[in-house]
N, C-alpha and C positions, 0 to 999 in steps of 0.2 A: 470403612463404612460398617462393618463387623463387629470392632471393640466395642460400641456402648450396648449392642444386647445384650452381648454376656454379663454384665455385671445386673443386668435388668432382672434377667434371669436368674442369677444368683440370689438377689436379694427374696424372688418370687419364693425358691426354694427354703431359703432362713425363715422369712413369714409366715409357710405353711409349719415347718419344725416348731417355730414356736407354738404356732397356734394351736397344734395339735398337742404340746406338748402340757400346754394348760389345762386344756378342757381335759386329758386324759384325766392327770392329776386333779384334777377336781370333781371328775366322773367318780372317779377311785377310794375320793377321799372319805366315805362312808365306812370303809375298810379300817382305816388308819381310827376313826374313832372307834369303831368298836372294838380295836386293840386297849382302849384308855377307857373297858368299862369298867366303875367305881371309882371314878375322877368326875366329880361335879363338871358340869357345862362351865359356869362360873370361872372355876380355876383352870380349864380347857383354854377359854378366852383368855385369860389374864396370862397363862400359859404362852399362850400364840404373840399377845401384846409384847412382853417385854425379850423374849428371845427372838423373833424378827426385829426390833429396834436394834438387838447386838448386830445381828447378821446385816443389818441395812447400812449400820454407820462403819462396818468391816467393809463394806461396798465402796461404799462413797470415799472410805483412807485410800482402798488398794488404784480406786480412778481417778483422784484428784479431785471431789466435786464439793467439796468444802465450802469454796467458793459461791459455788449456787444455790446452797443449802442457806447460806448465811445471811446472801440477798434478800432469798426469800420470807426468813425469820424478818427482814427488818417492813415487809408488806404486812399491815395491819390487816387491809379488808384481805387478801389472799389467807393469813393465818385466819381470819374469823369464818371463811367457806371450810377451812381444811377441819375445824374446829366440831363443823356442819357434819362432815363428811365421814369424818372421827366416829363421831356419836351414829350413823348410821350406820356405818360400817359394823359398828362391835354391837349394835343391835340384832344385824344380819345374823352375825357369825353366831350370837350365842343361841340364837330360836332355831340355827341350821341344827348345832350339834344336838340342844336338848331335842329335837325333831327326830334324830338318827340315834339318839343313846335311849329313846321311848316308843321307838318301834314305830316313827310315822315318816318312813325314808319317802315312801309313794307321794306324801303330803309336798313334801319337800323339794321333791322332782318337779312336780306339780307346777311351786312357785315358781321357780327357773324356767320351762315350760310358755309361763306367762308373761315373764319379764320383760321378752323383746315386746312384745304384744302392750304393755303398760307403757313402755319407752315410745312408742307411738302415740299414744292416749297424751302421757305429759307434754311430747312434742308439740302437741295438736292445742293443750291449754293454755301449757306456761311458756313456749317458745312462738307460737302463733301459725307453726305448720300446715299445710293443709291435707287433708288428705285426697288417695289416690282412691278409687271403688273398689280396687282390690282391696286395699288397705283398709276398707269400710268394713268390706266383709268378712277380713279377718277378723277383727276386735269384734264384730256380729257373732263369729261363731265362736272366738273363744269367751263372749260375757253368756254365750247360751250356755256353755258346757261349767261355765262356773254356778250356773242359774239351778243344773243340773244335779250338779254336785252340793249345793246347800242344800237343795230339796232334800236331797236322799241320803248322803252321810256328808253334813256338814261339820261333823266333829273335828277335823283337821285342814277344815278349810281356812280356819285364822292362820294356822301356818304358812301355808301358802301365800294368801293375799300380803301377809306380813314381810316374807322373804321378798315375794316378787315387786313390792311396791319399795321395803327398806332397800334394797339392790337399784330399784332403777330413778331412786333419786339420789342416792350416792354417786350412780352415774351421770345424772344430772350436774351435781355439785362443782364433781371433778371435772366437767366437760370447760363449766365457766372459769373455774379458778384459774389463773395464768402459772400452773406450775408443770417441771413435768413429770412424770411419773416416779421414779428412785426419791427426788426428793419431797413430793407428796406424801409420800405412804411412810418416811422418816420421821416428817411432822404429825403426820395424823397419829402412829406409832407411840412420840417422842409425848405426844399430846395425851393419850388414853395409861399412856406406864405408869404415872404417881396414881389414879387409879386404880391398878395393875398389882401393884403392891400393895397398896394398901390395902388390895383384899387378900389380899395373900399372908399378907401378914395378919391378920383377922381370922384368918381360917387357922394360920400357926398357934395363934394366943388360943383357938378353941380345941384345937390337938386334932384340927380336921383338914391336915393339907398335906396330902398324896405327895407332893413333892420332895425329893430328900428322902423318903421312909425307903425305898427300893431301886436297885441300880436300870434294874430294866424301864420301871415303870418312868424314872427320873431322867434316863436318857430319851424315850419317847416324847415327854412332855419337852426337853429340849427342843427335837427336831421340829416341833407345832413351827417354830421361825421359819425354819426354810419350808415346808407344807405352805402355811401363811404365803412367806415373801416371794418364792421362785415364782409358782403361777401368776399372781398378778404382776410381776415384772414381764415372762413370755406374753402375757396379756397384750402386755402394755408397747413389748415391741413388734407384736404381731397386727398389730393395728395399725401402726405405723408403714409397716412395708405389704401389706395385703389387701387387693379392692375388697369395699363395703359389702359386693356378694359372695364371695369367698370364706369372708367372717362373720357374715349369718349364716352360713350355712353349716362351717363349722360349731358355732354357737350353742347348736343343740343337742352335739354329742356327750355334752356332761349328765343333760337330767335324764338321757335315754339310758347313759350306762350304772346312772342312780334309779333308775325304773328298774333295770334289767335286775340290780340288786338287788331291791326290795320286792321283787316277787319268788327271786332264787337263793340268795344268801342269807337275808332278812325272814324269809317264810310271811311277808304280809297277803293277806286277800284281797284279791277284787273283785270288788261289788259292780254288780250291772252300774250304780252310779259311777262306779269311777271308768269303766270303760266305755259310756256315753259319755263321759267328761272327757278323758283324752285322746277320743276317737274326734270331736269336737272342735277339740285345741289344736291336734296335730294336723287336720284338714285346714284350721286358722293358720298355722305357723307353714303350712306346704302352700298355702293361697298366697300368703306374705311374702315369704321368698322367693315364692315362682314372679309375682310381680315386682319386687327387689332385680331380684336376675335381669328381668326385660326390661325393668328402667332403669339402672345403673343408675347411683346417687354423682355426680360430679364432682371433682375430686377439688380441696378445696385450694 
């Protein structure tokens, strides 16, 4: 009667590793750019694109999954979501880093901050959701705090809505597509590279591509892949093996420890607007989860 917890247990413990192991890594990742400043965003992105495509199809040899990678290539409307998914994706990525290489980490936090909170909003349009009065109140206090913040220093609030909105319809995309994760993010990868190069190559023809000029700087922009690929892979199996309120509430360890950045590493200021803003949001996202917790989503 004994044997099947343990494994129950096991798995609980992998799920938190992973999950913690994401969000640290992309709490942190503000770090890892500002080692790559005088590297265009541009080629940051294009950077992350085609070195994660090595590292992912090095994945897929060393497991065998060839096979499922190639099913997938032959699904038309799944390639046309991942296609979706692609383009938002490398939307996301490139307004995070020019966010953090131009001094608006705060801005940036912000959007992640809001994203769970938008991911409800979409629920509620495009999937036909309904909501809970908790739930009411949350998206109440985070559209005040947003209300707050245009008023008073709306300068970096397109960052924000741009992040938190591009993020939570990529999550969206991927929700419906029928693929799973390793060979999603291969394709969407495999999809944005001739892109990838091509500006890269563009930046080479103008004698403006950081790449190749220095050993340090050129092993850095290597490792963008695994930066890139490791967290959304722990993501991706931390979801898997973890209830729905365990991974909201880890959720929000990323944009706290990009907040904590941007007022100690970064030297940004806050303005009375920004701390009515995410005094706002964080009492949204503490209302949200606390009624997450008490009505556990059903498992599906």
């Amino acid at each position: 009667m004994q044997a099947p917890a343990t494994p129950a247990a096991s798995l609980d413990r992998r799920g938190l590793a992973f999950g913690l192991g994401a969000y640290l890594i992309w709490g942190f990742l503000p770090l890892y750019f500002l080692l790559l400043a005088g590297v265009t965003a541009g080629e940051i992105v294009a950077d992350r694109v085609v070195w994660s495509l090595v590292l992912l199809v090095g994945i897929l040899a060393v497991t065998g999954r060839f096979g499922k990678l190639l099913a997938v290539l032959r699904d038309t409307r799944t390639l046309g979501l991942l296609a979706v998914s692609a383009a938002l994706i490398s939307v996301n990525w490139l307004i995070y880093i020019w966010a953090v290489q131009n001094g608006h980490v705060l801005a940036a936090s912000l959007g992640y901050f809001l994203n769970p909170l938008v991911n409800v909003l979409i629920g509620v349009v495009v999937l036909g959701e309904r909501l809970t009065r908790t739930q009411m109140a949350a998206v109440a206090l985070a559209a005040a705090g947003v209300i707050v913040l245009a008023v008073g220093a709306g300068a970096g609030l397109w960052i924000s809505l741009t992040l938190a909105v591009s993020f939570a319809f990529y999550g969206l995309v991927r929700k419906v597509a029928p693929v799973e994760s390793l060979e999603g993010l291969t394709i969407e990868t495999a999809i944005l590279t001739p892109f990838a190069l091509a500006y890269m190559a563009w930046l080479a023809r103008s004698d403006a591509l950081i790449f190749g000029d220095a050993a340090g700087m050129t092993g850095l922009l290597v490792l963008a892949g695994a930066v890139t690929a490791v967290p959304l892979l722990l993501f991706a199996g931390a979801a898997r093996l973890l209830p729905y309120s365990t991974l909201g509430l880890l959720q929000y360890l990323a944009p706290t420890l990009q907040f904590l950045l941007a007022i100690t590493v970064f030297g940004e200021v806050m303005t009375l607007s920004h701390i009515i803003c995410f005094a706002l949001i964080w009492s949204g996202l503490a209302l949200y989860v606390f009624g997450s917790v008490r009505r556990p989503r059903p498992t599906p």
